[in-house]
C-alpha positions in Angstrom: -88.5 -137.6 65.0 -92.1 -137.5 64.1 -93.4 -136.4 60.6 -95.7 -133.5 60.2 -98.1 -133.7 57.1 -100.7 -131.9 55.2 -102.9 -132.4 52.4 -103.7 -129.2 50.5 -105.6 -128.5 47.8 -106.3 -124.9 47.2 -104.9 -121.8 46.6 -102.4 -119.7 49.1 -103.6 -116.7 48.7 -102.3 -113.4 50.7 -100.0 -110.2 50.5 -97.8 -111.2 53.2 -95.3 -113.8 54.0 -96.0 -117.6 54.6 -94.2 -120.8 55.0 -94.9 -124.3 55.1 -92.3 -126.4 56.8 -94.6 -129.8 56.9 -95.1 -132.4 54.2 -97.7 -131.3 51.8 -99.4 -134.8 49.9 -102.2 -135.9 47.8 -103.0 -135.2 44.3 -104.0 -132.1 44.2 -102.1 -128.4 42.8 -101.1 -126.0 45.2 -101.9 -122.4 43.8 -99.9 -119.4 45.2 -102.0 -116.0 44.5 -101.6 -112.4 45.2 -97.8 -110.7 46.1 -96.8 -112.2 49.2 -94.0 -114.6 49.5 -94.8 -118.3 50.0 -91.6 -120.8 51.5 -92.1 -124.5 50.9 -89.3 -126.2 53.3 -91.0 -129.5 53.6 -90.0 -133.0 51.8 -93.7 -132.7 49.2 -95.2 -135.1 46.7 -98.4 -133.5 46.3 -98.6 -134.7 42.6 -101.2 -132.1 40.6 -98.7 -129.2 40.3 -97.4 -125.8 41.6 -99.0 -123.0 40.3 -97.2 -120.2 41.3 -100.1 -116.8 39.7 -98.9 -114.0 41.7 -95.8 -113.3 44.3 -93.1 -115.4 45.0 -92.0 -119.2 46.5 -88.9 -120.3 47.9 -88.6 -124.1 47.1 -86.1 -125.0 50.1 -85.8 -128.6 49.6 -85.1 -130.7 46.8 -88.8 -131.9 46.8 -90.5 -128.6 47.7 -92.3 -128.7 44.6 -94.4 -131.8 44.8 -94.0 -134.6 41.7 -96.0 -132.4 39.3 -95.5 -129.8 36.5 -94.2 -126.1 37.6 -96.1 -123.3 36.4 -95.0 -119.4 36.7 -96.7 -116.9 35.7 -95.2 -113.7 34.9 -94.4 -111.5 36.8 -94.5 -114.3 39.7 -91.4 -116.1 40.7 -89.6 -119.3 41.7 -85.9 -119.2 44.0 -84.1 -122.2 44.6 -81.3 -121.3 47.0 -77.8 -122.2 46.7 -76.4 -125.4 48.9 
């Protein structure tokens, strides 16, 4: 099955709802802004940290959060479901 990737560097930034389901790479952060709800599903190793500054994200995979540091600002915030 064929891989899907994308490099990001920049800031998701919305009040609704968004997911990711490809592979995010490169060295760059990924910022998550405003009160929507971001959902990273995809395998990651972006490397310059996620930055989560406002809403939510769903890590669901073990490696939704890239290689880098984790950041949350309060009141944002990070779920990691159950397996």
């Amino acid at each position: 099955m064929p891989t899907t990737s994308a490099v990001f560097r920049g800031t998701f930034s919305g009040t609704s709802n968004g997911t990711i389901s490809s592979t995010v790479t490169g060295a760059g952060a990924l910022n998550k802004a405003l009160s929507g709800a971001l959902t990273l599903s995809g395998d990651n190793d972006f490397a310059g940290g996620l930055n989560v500054l406002g809403g939510t994200v769903h890590l669901n995979h073990d490696h939704a959060a890239g290689t880098g540091p984790i950041t949350i600002t309060p009141p944002s915030a990070v779920t990691i479901p159950h397996s």
